[in-house]
N, C-alpha and C positions, 0 to 999 in steps of 0.2 A: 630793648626799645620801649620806651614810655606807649601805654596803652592809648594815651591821648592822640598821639602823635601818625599810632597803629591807624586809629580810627580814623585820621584824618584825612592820612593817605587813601584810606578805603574810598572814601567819601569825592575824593580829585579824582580817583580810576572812574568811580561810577560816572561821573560828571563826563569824564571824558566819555564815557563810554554811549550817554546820551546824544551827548552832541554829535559825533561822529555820526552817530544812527539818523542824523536830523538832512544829512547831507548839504549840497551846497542850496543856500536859500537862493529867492531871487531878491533882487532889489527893491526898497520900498519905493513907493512913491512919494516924491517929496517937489514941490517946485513947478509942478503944472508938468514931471517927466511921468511918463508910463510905466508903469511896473512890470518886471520883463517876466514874459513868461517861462515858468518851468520847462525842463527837457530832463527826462531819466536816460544821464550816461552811466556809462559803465564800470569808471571810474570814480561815480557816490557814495558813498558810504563807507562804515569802519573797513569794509570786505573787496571794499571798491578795486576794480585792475582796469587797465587798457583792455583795449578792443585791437590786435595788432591788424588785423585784416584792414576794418575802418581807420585805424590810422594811416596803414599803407594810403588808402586810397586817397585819402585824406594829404598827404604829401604829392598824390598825383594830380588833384583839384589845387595846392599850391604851389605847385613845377608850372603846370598851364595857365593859371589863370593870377591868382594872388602875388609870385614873382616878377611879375612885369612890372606893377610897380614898389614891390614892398621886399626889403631884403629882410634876411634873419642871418644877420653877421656872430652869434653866438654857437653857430650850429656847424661842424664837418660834415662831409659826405659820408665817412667811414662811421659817425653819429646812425644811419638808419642800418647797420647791421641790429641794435637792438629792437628794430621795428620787425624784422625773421628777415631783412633782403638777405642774397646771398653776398658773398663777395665779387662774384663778376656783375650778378645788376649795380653793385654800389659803383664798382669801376665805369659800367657801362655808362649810370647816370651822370657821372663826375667828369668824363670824357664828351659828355654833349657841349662845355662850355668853354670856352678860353680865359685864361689866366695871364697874367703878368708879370712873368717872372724875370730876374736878373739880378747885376750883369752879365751876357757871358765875357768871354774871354777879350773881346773887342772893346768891354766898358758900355754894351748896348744893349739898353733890353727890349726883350722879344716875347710872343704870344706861344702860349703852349695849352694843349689840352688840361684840362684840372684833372687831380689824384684825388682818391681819399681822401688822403691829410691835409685837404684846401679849404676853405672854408667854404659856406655856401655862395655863390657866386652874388656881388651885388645888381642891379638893372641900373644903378646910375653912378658915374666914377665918384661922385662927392653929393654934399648937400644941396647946391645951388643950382647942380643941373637937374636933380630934382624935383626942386620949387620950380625950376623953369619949367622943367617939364608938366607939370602939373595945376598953373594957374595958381602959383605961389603957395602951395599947401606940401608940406613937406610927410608923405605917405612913414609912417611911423614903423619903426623894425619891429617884425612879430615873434624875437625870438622869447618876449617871455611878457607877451601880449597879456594870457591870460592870467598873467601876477602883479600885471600892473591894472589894469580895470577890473572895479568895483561887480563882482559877480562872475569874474574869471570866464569860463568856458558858456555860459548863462548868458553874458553878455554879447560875447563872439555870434551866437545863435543868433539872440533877436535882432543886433546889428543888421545882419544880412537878410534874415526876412523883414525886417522893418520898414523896407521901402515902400512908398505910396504916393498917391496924387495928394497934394498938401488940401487941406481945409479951403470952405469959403472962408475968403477975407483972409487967407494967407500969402503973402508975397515973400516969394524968397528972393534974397540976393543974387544977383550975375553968379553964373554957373557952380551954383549950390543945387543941393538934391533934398527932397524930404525925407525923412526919417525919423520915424513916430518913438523909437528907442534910444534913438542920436539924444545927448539934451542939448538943448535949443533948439532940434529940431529939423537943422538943416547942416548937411555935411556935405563938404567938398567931393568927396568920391561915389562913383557912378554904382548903380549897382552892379556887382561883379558875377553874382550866380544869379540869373534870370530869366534861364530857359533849361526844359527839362534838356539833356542829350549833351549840354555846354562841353563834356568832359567823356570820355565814353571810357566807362572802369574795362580795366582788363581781365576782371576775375567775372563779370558778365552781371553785376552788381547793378541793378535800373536807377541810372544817374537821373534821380527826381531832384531838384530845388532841394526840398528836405533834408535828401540821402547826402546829397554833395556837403550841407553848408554843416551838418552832424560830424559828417567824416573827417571835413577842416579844423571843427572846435576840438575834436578828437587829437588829431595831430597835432596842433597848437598847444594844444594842453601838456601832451607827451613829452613837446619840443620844450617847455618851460619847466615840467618838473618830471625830469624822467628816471629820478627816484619815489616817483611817489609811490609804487607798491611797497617798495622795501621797506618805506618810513612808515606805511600802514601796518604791514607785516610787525616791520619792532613793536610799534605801540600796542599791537595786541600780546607779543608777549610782555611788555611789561605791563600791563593793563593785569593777565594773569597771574605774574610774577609779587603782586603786589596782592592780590587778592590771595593768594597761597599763604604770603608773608603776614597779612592779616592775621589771616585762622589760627597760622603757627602763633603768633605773641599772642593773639587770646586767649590760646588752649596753654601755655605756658602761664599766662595770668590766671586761670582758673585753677593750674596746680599749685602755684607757689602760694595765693590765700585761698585756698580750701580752708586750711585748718582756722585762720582765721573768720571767718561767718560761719 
């Protein structure tokens, strides 16, 4: 292996190895929007993992409250045994909703409790009843929320604490909300966590504003990338792997011109 080549490798691990350590920024300001504040999860950095407790809960804050109008059609039930449920809460959760399956035998189809192997239930049959339901604004699927906006789980945060009474000399639109993290300012949806108790955790966890809308970016994040320990895990061995591989072609270059200097 060319020593140049050795080096250069060296030189991409370290980089990486920076940058991981830098964890997720927030967002610059740019455009008259707010630069969203920091929050240290648990999932930051090169060594970063879930929080499976606050994820649980975090899927219980959006069973209650987030589901009503927002599906995550990428997700199964049988999906949160990797959050530690066991298999009968998975069933149990899975059996709270009806599904639509068929035909039977008659050529008719009929309502059945959901399995595991269902997807996550949606709250509206299509898109249009949606926007109807909603004042024409069509609530976006969260199942890979935090890959699709600009600051990922950063975002989700300030989202939900960003609500406020708008500025003097702000007039918002028919049934728009302010929100200092929204850009422009004003977003269709109501605020959804806005009192402490909204949720009551079952592991006896004090459902504050904070604790809740943490626990949801928690989840959310899981629900989008829920390989992300593994893919951290790899890159640190090969981050190793390459730093080993260094030393070796060095110490190989330094014996094969010894004799020559």
């Amino acid at each position: 292996m060319p020593v140049k080549a050795t080096l250069k490798a060296i030189a991409v691990a370290a980089g990486l190895l920076a940058g991981a350590g830098l964890g997720a920024l927030p967002a610059r300001a740019a455009g008259g929007e707010t630069a969203l504040p920091h929050v240290n999860f648990s999932f930051d950095g090169l060594f970063g993992h879930f929080d499976r407790a606050s994820a649980q809960r975090g899927f219980q804050v959006y069973k209650e409250v987030c589901s009503n109008c927002h599906s995550m059609h990428l997700l199964s039930y049988r999906n949160l045994r990797e959050l530690g449920l066991s298999e009968a809460q998975v069933r149990g959760i899975a059996a709270t909703v009806q599904v639509k399956d068929g035909p039977n035998d008659e050529g008719e189809m009929f309502e059945r409790p959901g399995r595991p192997s269902d997807r996550f239930h949606s709250p509206f049959p299509n898109e249009q009843a949606a926007r109807a339901a909603n004042n024409g604004a069509l609530p976006p699927d969260l199942s890979l929320i935090t890959k699709a906006r600009e600051g990922g789980a950063q975002y989700v945060h300030a989202l939900l604490t960003g609500y406020e009474d708008p500025p003097a000399g702000v007039t918002l639109m028919p049934g728009m909300n302010y929100n200092k993290y929204f850009p422009g300012h004003q977003i269709a949806m109501a605020q959804p966590l806005s009192a402490e108790g909204q949720v009551e955790y079952t592991d006896g966890t004090k459902p504050t504003v904070e604790q809740m809308v943490e626990d949801v970016a928690q989840f959310l994040t899981w629900a989008a990338e829920p390989e992300l320990e593994q893919r951290k895990a790899m890159g640190v061995k090969m981050v190793l792997f390459l730093v080993i591989l260094g030393g070796l072609a060095y110490a190989v270059k330094r014996k094969v011109w010894a004799d020559v200097h």
